[in-house]
C-alpha positions as CSV (number, residue, x, y, z in Angstrom):
1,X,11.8,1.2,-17.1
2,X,9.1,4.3,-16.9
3,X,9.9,7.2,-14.9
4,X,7.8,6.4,-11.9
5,X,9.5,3.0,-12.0
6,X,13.3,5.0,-12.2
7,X,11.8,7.3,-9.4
8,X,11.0,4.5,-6.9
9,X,14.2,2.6,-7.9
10,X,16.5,5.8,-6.9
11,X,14.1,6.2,-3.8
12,X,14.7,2.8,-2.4
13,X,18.7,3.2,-3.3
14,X,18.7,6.6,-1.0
15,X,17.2,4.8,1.6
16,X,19.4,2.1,1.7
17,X,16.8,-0.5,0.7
18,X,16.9,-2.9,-2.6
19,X,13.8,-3.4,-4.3
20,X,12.2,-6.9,-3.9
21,X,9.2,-8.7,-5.3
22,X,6.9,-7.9,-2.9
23,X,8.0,-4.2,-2.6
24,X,8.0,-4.2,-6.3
25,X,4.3,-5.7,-6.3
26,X,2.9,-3.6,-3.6
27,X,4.1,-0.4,-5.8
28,X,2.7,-1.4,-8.9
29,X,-0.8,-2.0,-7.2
30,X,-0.6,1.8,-6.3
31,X,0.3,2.5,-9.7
32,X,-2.9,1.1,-11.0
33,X,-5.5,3.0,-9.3
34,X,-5.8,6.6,-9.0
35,X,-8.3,6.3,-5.4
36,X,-6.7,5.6,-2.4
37,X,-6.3,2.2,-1.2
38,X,-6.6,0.7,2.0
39,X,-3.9,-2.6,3.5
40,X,-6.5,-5.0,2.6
41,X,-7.3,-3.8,-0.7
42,X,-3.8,-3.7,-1.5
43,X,-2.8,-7.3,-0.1
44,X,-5.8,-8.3,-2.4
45,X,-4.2,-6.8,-5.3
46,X,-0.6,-8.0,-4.1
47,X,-0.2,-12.2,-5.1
48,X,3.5,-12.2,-4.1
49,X,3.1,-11.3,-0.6
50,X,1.6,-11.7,2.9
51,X,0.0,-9.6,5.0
52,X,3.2,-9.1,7.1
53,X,5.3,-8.1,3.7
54,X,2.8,-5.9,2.8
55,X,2.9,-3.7,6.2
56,X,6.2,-3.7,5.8
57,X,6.5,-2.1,2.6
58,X,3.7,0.2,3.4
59,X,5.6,1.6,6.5
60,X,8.9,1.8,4.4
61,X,7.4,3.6,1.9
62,X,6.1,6.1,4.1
63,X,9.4,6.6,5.4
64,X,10.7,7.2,1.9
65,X,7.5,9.5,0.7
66,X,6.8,6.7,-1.8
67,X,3.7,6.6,-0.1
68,X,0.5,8.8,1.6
69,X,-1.1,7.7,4.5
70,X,-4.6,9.7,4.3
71,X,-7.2,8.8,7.4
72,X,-10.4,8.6,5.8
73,X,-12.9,8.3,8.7
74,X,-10.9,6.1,11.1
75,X,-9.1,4.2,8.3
76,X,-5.8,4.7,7.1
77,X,-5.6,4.2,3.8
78,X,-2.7,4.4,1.1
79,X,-1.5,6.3,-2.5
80,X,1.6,7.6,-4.0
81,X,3.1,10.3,-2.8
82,X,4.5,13.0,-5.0
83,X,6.3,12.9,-7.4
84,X,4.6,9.8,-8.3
85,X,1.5,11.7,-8.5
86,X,0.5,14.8,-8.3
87,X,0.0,16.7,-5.0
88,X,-3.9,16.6,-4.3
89,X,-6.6,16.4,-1.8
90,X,-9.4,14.4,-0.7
91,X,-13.2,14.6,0.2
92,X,-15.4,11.4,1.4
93,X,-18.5,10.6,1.8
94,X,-19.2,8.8,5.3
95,X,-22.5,6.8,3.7
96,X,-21.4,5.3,0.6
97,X,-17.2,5.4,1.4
98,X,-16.5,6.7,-2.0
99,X,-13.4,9.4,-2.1
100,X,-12.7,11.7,-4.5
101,X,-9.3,13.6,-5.4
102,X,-9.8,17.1,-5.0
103,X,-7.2,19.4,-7.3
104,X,-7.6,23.2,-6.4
105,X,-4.4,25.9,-7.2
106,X,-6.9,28.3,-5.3
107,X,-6.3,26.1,-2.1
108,X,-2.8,25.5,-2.3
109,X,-2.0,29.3,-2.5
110,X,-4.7,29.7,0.7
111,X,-2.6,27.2,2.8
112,X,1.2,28.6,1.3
113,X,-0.4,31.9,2.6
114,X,-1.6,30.9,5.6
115,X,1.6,28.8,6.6
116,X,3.6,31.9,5.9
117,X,1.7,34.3,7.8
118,X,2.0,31.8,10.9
119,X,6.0,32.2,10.1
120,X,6.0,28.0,8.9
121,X,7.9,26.6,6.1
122,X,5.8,23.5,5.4
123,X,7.4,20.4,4.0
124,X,3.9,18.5,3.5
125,X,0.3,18.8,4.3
126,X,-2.6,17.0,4.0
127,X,-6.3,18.1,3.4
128,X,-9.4,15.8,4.0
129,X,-12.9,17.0,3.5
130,X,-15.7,14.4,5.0
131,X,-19.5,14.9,4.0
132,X,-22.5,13.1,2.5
133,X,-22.4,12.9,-1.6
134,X,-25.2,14.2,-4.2
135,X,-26.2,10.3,-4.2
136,X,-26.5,9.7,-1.1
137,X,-28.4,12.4,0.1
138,X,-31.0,12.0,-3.1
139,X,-30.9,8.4,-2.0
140,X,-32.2,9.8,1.7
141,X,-34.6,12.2,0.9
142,X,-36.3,9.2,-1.3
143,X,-36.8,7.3,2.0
């Protein structure tokens, strides 16, 4: 058993949950990308459960902090949490749908500093930046 593997094993025994197959499944199709997924790309991913099973274990896992929930556009879409991996942000572009993770020490100090100058001790936050990417807009000043 890898660490993640260990990790998510102790984080379902805290929360007073076993670990089945399809729990098991829907976690190791996380594992394997490093984009955000959304419930139907996951249940295409996951061959050991249905739909139900796998909305289920998404909802657990967000209760545990397996799991992010990121809204890109008006889609909720899915990745580990951290520690699984590490704490990150996202911007998308609203033509093509691609997202990409957005790592900045720079930001995280802005928004420590901001929450602390507000008087706030955050326990999470999210960040989601939506635009149009170099593609696309070469792709729409060609037409």
């Amino acid at each position: 058993m890898n660490a993640l593997e260990t990790r998510y094993t102790q984080a379902l025994r805290q929360g007073g949950v076993r670990s089945t197959i399809a729990r098991k499944a829907v976690f190791s199709a996380l594992c394997s990308v490093e984009t955000p997924l959304s419930l139907q790309d996951i249940i295409s991913r996951v061959e050991d459960a249905d739909r139900a099973s796998v909305y289920r274990t998404l909802e657990l896992f967000e209760k545990l902090q397996i799991v992010n929930v990121i809204l890109i556009g008006w889609k909720k879409q899915f990745e580990l949490a951290a520690p699984y991996k590490s704490h990150h942000h996202h911007i998308h572009c609203e033509q093509c749908g691609k997202v990409i993770s957005i790592e900045s020490p720079s930001l995280e100090k802005l928004i420590k500093s901001i929450s602390e100058q507000k008087g706030f001790h955050l326990h999470r936050h999210t960040l989601e930046l939506s635009g149009c990417c170099v593609a696309c807009r070469k792709s729409d000043e060609k037409n």
